[in-house]
Each structure stands twice: as C-alpha cells, then as structure tokens.
PDB file of N, H, CA, C and O in Angstrom:
ATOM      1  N   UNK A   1      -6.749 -21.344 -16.722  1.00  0.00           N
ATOM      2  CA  UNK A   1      -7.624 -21.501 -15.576  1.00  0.00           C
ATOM      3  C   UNK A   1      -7.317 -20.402 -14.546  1.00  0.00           C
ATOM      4  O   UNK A   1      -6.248 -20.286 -13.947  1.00  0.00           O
ATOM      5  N   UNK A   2      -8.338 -19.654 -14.426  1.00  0.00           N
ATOM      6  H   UNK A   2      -9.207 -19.749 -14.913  1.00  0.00           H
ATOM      7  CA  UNK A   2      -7.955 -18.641 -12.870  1.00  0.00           C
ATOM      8  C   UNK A   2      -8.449 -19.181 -11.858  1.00  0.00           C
ATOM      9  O   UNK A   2      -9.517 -19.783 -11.749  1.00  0.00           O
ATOM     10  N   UNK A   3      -7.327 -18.871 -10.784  1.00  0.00           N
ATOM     11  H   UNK A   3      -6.459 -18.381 -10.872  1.00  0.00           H
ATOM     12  CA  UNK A   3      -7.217 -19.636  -9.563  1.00  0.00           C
ATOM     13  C   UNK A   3      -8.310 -18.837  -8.680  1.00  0.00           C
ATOM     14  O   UNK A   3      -8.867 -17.825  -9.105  1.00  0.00           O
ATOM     15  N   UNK A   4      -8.524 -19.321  -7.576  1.00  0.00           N
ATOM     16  H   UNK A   4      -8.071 -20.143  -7.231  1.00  0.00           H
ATOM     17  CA  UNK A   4      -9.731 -18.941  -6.224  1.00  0.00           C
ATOM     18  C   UNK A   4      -8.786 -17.916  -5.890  1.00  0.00           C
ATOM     19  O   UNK A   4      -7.584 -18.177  -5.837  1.00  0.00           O
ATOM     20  N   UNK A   5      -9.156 -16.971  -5.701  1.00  0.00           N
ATOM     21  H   UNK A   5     -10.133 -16.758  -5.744  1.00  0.00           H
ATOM     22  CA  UNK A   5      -8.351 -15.551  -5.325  1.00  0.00           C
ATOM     23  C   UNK A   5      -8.850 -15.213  -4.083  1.00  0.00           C
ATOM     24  O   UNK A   5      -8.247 -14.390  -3.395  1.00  0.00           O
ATOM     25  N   UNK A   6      -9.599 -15.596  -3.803  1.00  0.00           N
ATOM     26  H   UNK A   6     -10.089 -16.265  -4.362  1.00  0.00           H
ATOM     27  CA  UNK A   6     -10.828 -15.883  -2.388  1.00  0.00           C
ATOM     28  C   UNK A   6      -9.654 -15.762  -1.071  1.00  0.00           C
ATOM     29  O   UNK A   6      -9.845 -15.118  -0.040  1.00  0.00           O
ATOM     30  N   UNK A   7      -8.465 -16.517  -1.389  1.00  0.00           N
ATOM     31  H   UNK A   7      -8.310 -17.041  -2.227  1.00  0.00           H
ATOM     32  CA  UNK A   7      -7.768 -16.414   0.212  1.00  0.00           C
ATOM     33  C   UNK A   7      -6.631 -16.192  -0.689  1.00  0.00           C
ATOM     34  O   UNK A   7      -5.826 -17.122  -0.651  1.00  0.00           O
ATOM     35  N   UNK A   8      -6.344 -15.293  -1.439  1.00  0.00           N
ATOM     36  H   UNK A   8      -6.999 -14.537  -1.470  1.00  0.00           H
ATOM     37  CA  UNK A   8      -4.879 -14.525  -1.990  1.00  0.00           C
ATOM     38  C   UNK A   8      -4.475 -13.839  -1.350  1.00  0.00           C
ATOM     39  O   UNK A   8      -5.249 -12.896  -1.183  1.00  0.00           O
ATOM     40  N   UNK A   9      -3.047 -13.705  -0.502  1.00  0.00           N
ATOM     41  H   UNK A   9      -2.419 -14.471  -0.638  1.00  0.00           H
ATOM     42  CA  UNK A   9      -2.828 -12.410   0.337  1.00  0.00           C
ATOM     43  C   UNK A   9      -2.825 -11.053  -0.514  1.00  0.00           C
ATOM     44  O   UNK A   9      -2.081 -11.021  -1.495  1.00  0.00           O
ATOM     45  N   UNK A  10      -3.319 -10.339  -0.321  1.00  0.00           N
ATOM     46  H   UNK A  10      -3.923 -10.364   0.475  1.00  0.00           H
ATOM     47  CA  UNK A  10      -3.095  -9.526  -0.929  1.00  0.00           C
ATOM     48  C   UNK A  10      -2.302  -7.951  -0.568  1.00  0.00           C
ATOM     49  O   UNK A  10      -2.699  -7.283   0.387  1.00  0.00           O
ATOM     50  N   UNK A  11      -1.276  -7.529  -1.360  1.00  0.00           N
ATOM     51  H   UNK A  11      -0.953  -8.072  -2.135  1.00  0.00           H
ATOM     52  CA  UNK A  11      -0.239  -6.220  -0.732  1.00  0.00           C
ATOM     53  C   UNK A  11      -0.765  -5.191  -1.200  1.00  0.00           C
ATOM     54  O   UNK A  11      -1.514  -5.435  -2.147  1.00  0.00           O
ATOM     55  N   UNK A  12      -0.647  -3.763  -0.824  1.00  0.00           N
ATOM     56  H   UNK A  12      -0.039  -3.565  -0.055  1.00  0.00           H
ATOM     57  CA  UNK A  12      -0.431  -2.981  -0.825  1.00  0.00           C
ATOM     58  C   UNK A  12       0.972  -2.160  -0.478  1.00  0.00           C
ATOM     59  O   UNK A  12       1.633  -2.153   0.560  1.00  0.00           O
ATOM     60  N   UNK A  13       1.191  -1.419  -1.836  1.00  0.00           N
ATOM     61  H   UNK A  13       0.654  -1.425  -2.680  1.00  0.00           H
ATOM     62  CA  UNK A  13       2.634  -0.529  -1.545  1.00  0.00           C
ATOM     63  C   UNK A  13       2.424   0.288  -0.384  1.00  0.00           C
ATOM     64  O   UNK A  13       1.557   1.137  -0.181  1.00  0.00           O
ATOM     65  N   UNK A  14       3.692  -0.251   0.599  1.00  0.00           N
ATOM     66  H   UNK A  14       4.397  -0.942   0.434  1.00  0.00           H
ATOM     67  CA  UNK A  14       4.437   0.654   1.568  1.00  0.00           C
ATOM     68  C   UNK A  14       3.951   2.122   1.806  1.00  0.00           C
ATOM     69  O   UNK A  14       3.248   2.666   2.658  1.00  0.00           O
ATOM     70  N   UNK A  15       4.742   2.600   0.496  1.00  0.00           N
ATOM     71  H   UNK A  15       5.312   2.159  -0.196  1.00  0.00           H
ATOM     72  CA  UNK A  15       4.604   4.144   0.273  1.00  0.00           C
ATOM     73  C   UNK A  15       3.140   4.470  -0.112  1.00  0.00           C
ATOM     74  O   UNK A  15       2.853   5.658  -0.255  1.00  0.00           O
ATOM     75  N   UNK A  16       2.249   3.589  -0.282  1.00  0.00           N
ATOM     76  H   UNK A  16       2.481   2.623  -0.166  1.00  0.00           H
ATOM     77  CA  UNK A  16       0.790   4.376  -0.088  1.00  0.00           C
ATOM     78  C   UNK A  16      -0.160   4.811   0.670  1.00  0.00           C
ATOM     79  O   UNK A  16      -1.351   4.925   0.380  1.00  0.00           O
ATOM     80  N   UNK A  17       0.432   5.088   1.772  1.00  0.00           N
ATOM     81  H   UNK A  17       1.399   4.996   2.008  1.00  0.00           H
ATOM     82  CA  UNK A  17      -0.141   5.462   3.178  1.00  0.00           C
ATOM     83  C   UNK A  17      -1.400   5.145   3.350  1.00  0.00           C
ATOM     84  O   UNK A  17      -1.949   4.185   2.809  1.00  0.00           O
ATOM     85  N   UNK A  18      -2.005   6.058   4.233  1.00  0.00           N
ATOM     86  H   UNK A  18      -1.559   6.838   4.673  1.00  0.00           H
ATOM     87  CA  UNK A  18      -3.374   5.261   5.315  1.00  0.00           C
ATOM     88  C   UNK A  18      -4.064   6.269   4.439  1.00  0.00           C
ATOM     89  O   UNK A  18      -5.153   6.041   4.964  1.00  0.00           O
ATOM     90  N   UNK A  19      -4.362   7.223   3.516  1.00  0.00           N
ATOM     91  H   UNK A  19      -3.477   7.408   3.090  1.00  0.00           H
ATOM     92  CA  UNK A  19      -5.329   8.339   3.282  1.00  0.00           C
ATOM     93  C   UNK A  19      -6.152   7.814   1.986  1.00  0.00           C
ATOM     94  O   UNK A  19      -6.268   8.475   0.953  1.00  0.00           O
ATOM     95  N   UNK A  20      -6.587   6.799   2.153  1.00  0.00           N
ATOM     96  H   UNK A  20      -6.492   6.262   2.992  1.00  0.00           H
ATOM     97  CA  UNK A  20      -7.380   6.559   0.673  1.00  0.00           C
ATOM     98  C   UNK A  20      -7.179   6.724  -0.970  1.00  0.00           C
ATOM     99  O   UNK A  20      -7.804   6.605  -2.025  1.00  0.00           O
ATOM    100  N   UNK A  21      -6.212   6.987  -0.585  1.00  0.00           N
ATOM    101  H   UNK A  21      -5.705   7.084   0.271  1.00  0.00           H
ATOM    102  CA  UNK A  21      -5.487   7.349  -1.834  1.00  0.00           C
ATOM    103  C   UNK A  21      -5.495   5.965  -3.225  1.00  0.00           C
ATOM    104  O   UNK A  21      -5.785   4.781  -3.049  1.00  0.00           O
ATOM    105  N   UNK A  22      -5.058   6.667  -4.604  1.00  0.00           N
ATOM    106  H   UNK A  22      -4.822   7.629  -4.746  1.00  0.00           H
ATOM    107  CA  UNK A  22      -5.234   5.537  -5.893  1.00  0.00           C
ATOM    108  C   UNK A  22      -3.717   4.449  -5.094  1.00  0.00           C
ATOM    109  O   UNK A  22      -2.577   4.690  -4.699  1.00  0.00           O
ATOM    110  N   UNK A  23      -4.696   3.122  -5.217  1.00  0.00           N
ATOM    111  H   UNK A  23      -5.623   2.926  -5.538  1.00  0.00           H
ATOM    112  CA  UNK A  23      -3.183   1.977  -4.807  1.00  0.00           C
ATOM    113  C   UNK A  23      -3.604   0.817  -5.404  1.00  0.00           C
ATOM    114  O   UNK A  23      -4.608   0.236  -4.993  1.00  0.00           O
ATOM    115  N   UNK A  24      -3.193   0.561  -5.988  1.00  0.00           N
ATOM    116  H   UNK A  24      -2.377   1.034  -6.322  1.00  0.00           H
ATOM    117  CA  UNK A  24      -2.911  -1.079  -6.643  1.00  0.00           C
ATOM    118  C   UNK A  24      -2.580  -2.329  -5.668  1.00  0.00           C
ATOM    119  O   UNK A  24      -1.502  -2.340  -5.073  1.00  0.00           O
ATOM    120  N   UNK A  25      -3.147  -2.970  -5.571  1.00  0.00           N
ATOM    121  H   UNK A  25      -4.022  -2.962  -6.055  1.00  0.00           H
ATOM    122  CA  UNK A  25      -2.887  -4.169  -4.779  1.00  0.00           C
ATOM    123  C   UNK A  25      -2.124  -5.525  -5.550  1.00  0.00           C
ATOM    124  O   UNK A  25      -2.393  -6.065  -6.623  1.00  0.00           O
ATOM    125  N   UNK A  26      -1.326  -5.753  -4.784  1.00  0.00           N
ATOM    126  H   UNK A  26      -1.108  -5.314  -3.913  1.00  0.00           H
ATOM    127  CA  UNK A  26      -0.862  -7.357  -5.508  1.00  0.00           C
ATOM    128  C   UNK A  26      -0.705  -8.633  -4.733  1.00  0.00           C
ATOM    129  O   UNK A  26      -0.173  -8.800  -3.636  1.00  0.00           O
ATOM    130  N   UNK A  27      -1.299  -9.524  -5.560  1.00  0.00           N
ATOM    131  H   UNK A  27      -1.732  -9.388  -6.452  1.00  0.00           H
ATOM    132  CA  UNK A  27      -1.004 -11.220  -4.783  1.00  0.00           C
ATOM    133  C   UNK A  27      -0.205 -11.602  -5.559  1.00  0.00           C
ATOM    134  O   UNK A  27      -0.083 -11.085  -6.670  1.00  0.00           O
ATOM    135  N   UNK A  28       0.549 -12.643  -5.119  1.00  0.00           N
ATOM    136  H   UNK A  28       0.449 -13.063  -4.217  1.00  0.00           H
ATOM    137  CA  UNK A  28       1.368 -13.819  -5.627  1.00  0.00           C
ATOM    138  C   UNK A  28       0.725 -15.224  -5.451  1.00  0.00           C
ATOM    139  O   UNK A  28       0.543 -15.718  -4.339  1.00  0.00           O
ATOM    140  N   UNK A  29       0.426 -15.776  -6.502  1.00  0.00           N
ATOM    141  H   UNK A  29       0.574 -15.374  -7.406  1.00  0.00           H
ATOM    142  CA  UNK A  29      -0.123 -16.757  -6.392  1.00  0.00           C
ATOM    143  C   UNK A  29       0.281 -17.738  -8.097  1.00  0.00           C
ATOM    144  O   UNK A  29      -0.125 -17.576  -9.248  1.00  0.00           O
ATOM    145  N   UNK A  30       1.239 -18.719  -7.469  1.00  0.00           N
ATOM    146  H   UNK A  30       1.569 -18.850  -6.534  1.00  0.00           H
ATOM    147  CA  UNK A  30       1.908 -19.692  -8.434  1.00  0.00           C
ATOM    148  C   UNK A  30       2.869 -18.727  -8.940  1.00  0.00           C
ATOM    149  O   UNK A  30       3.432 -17.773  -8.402  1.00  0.00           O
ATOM    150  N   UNK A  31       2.923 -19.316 -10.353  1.00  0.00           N
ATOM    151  H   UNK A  31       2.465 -20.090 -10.790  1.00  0.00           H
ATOM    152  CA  UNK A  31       3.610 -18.271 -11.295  1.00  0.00           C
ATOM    153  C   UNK A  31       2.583 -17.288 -11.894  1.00  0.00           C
ATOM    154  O   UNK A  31       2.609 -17.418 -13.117  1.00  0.00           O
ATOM    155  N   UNK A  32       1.924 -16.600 -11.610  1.00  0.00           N
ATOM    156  H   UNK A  32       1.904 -16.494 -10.616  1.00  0.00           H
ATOM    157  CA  UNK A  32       1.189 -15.319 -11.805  1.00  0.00           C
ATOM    158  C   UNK A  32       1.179 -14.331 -10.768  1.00  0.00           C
ATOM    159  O   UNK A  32       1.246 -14.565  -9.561  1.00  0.00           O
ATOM    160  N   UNK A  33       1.080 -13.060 -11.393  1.00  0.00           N
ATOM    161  H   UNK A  33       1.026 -12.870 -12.373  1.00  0.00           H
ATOM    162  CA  UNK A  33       1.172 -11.731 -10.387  1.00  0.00           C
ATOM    163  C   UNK A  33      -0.477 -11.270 -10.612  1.00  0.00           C
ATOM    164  O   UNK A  33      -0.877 -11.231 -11.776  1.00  0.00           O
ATOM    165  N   UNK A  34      -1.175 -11.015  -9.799  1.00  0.00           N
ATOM    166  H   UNK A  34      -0.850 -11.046  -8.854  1.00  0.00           H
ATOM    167  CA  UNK A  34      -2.493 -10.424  -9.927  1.00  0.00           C
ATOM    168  C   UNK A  34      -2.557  -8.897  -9.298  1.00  0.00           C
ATOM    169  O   UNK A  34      -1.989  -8.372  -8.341  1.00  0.00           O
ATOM    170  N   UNK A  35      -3.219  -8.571  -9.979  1.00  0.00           N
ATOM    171  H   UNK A  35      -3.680  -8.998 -10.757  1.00  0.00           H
ATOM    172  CA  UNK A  35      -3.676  -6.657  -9.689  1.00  0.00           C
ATOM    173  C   UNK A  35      -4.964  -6.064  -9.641  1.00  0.00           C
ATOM    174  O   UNK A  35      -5.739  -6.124 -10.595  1.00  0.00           O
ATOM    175  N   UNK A  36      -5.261  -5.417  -8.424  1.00  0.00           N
ATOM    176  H   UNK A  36      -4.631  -5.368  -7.649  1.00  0.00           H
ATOM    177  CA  UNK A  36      -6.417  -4.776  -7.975  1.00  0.00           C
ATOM    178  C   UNK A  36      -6.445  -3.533  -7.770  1.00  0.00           C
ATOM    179  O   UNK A  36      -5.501  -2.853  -7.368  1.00  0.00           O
ATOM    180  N   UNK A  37      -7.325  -3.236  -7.985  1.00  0.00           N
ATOM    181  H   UNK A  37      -8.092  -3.789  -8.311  1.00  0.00           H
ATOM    182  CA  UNK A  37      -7.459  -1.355  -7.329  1.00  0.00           C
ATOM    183  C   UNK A  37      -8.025  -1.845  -5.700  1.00  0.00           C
ATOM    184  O   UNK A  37      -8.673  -2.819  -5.315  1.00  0.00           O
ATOM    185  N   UNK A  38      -7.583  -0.961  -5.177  1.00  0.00           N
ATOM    186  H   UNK A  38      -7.057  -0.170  -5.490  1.00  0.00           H
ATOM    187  CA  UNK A  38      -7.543  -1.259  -3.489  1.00  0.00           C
ATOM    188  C   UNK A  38      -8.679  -0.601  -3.223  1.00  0.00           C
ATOM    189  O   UNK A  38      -9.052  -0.982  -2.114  1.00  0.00           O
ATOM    190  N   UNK A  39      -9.531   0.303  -3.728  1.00  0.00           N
ATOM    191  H   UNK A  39      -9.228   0.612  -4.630  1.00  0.00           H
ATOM    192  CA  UNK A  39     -10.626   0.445  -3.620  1.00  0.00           C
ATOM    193  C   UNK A  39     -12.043   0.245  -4.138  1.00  0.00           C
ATOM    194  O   UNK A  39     -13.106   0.789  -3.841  1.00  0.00           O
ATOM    195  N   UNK A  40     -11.604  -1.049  -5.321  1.00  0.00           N
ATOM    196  H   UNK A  40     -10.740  -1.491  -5.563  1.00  0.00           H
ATOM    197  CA  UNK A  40     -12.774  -1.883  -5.750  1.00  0.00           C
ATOM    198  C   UNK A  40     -12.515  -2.990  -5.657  1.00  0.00           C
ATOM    199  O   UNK A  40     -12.670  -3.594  -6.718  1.00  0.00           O
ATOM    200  N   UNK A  41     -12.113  -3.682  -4.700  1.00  0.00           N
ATOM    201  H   UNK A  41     -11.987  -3.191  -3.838  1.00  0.00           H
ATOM    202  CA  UNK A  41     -11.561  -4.890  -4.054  1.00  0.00           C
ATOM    203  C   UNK A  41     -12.195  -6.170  -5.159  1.00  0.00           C
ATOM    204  O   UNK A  41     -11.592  -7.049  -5.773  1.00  0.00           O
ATOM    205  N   UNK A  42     -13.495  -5.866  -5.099  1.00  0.00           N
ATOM    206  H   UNK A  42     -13.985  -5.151  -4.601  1.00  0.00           H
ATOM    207  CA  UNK A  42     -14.852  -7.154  -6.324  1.00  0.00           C
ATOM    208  C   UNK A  42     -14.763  -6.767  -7.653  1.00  0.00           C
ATOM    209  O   UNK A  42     -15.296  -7.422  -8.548  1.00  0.00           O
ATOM    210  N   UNK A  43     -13.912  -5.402  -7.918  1.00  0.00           N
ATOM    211  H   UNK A  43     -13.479  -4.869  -7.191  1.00  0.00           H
ATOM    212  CA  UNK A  43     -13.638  -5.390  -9.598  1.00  0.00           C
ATOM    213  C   UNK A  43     -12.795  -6.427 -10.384  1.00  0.00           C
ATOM    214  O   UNK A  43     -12.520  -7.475  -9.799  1.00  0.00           O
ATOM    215  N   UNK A  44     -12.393  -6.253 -11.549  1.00  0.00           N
ATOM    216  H   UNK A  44     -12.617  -5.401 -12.024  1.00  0.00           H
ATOM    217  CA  UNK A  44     -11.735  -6.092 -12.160  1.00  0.00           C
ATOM    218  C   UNK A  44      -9.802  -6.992 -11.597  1.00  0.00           C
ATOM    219  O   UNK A  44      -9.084  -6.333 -10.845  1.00  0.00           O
ATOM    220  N   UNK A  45      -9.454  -7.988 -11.952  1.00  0.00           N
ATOM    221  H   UNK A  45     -10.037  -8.523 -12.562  1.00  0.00           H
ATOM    222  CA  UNK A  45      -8.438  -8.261 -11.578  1.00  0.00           C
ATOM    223  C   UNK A  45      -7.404  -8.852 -12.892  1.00  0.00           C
ATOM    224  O   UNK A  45      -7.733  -9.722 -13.698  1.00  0.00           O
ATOM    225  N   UNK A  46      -6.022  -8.087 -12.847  1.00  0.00           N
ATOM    226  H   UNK A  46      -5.755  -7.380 -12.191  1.00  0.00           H
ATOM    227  CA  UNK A  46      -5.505  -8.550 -13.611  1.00  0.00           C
ATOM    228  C   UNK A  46      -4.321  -9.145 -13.917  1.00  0.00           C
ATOM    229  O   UNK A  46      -3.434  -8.683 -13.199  1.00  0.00           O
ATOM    230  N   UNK A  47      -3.900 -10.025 -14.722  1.00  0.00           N
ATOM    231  H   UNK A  47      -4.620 -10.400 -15.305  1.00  0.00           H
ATOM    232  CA  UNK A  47      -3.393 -11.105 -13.919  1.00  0.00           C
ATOM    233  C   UNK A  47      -1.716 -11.251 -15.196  1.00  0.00           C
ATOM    234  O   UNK A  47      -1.999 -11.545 -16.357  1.00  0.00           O
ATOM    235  N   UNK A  48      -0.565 -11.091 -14.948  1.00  0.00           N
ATOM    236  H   UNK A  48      -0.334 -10.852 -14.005  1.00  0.00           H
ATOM    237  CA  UNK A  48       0.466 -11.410 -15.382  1.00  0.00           C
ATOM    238  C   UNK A  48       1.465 -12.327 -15.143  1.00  0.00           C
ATOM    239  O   UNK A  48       1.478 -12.705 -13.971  1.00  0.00           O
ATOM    240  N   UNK A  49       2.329 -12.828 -15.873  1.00  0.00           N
ATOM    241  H   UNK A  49       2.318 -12.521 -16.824  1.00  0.00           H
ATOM    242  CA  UNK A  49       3.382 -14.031 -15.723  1.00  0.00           C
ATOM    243  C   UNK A  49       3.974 -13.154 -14.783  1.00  0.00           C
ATOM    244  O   UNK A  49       3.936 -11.925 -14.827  1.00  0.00           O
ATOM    245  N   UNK A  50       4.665 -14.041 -13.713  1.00  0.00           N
ATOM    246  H   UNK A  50       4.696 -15.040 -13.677  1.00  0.00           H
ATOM    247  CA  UNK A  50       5.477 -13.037 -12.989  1.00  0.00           C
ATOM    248  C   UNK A  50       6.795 -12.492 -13.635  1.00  0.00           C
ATOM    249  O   UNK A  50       7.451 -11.656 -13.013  1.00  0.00           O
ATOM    250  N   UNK A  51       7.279 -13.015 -15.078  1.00  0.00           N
ATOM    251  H   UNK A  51       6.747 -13.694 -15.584  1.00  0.00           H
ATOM    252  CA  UNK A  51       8.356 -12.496 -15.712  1.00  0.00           C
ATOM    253  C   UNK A  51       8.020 -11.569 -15.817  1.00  0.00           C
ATOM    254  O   UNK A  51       8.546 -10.693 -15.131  1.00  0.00           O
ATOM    255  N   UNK A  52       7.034 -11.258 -16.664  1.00  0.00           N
ATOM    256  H   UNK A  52       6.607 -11.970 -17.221  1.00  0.00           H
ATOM    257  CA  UNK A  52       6.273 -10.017 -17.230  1.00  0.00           C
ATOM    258  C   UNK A  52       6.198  -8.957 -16.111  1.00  0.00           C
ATOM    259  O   UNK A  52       6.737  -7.861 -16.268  1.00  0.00           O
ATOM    260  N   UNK A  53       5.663  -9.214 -15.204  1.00  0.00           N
ATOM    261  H   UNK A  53       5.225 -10.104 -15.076  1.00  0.00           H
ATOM    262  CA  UNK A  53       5.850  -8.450 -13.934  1.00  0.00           C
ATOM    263  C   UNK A  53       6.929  -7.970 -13.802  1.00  0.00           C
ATOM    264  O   UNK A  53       6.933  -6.741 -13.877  1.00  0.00           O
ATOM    265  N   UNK A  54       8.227  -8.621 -13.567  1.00  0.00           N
ATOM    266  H   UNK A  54       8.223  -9.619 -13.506  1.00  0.00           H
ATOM    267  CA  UNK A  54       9.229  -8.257 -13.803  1.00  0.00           C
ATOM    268  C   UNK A  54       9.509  -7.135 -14.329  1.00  0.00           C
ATOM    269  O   UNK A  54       9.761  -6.119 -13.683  1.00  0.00           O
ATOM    270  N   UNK A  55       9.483  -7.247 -15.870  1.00  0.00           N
ATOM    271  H   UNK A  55       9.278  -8.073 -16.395  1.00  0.00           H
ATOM    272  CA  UNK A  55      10.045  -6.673 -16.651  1.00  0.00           C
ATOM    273  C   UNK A  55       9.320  -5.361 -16.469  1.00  0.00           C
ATOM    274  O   UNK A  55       9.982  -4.324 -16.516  1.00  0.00           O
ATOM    275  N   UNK A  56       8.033  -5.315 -16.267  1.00  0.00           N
ATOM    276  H   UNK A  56       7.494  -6.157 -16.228  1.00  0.00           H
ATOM    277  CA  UNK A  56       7.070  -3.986 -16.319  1.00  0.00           C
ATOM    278  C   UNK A  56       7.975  -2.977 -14.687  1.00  0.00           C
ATOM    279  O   UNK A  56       7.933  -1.746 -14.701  1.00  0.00           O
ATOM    280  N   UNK A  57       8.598  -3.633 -13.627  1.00  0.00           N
ATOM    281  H   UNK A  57       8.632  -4.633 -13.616  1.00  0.00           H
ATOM    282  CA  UNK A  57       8.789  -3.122 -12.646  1.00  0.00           C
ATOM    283  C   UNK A  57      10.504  -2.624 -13.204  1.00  0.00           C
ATOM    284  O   UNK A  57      10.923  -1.515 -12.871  1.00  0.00           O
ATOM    285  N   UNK A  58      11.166  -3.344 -13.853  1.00  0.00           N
ATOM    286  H   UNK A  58      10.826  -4.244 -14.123  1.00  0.00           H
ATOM    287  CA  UNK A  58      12.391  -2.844 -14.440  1.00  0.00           C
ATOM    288  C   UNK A  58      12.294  -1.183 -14.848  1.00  0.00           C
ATOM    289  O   UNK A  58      12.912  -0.131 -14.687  1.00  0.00           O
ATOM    290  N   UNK A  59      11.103  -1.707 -15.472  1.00  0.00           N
ATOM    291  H   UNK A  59      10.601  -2.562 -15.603  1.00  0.00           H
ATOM    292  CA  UNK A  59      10.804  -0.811 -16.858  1.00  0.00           C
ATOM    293  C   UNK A  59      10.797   0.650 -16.111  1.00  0.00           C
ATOM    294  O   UNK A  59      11.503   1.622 -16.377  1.00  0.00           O
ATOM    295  N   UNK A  60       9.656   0.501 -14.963  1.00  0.00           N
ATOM    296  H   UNK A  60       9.082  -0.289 -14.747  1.00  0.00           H
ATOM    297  CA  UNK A  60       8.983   1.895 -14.053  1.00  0.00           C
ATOM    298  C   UNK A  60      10.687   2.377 -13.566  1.00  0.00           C
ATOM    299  O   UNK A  60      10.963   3.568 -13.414  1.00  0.00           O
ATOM    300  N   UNK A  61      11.425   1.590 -13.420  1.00  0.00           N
ATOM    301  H   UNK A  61      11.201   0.624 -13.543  1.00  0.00           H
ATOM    302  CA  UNK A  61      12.183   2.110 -12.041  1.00  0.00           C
ATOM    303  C   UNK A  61      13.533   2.608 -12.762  1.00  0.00           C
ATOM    304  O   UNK A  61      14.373   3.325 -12.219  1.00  0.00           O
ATOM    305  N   UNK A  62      13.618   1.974 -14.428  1.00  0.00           N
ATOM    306  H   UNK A  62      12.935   1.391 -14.868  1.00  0.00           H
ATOM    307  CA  UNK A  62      14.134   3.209 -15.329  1.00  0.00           C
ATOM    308  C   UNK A  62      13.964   3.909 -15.624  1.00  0.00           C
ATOM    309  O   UNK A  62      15.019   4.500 -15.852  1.00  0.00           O
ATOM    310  N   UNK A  63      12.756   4.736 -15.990  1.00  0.00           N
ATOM    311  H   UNK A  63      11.898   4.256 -15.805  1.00  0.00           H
ATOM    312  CA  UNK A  63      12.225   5.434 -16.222  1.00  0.00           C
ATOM    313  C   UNK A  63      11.937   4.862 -17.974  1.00  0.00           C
ATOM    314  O   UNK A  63      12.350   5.415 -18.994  1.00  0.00           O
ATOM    315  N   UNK A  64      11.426   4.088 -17.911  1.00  0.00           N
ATOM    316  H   UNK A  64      11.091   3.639 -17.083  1.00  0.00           H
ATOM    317  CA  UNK A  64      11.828   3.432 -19.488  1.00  0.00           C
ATOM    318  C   UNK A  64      10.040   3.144 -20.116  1.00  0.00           C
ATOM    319  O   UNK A  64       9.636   2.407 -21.015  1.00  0.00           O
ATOM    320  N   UNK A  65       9.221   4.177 -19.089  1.00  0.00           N
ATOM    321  H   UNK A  65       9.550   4.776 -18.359  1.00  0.00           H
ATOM    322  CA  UNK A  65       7.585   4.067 -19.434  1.00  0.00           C
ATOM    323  C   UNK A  65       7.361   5.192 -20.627  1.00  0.00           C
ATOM    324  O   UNK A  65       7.815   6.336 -20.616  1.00  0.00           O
ATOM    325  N   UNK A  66       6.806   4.776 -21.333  1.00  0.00           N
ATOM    326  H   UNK A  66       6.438   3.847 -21.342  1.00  0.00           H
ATOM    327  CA  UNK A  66       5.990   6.013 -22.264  1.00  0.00           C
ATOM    328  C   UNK A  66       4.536   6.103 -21.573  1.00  0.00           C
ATOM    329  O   UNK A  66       4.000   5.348 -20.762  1.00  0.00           O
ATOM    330  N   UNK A  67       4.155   7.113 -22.089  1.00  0.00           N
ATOM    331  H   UNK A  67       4.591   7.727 -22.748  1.00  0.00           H
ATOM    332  CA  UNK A  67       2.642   7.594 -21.338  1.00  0.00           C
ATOM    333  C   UNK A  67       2.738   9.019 -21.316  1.00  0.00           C
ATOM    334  O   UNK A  67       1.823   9.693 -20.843  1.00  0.00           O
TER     335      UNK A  67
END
C-alpha cells in the first residue's frame, strides 16, 4: 500500500544549494525512504525499505558504486 505523500516532509541535501541544480529529495515516512527529483515534484516517486536505504548510502560514501 503507498501511503498519502500529500503532507510528507520532504528534504533536500544541504550541499545542494539555492541554483536549481539536479537534487533528489527525501521523506521519511514509516519504515520506507521515498525519492523525488526536486524539480518534478508530481513525477515519479520512489520508494525503499529504509535498510535498503541504508545500505545504498554505505555503499556511495565508500566509494563501493559501479556506474
């Protein structure tokens, strides 16, 4: 079941300043992490266990991404 996202706070990273720039947005809501592009606010939202979240933020901050 996806929840009403309607009143989700939603963040933006710190380090993505005021210039319009590509930023990902995130809510916390229950045990799920949700994700937006900050400049298609009505797109597309996607939604992970917050473990998973976790592990994906481990992952970035080892450098442990392929791509």
């Amino acid at each position: 079941m996806i929840p009403d996202l309607s009143t989700a706070t939603w963040r933006k990273a710190s380090r993505s300043g005021g210039n319009g720039g590509q930023c990902v947005e995130l809510a916390l809501v229950g045990d799920r992490t949700f994700t937006r592009d900050s400049k298609n606010v009505g797109g597309a939202v996607l939604s992970f266990s917050n473990g998973a979240w976790g592990l994906f933020l481990d992952a970035a901050k080892d450098d442990r991404l392929d791509g």
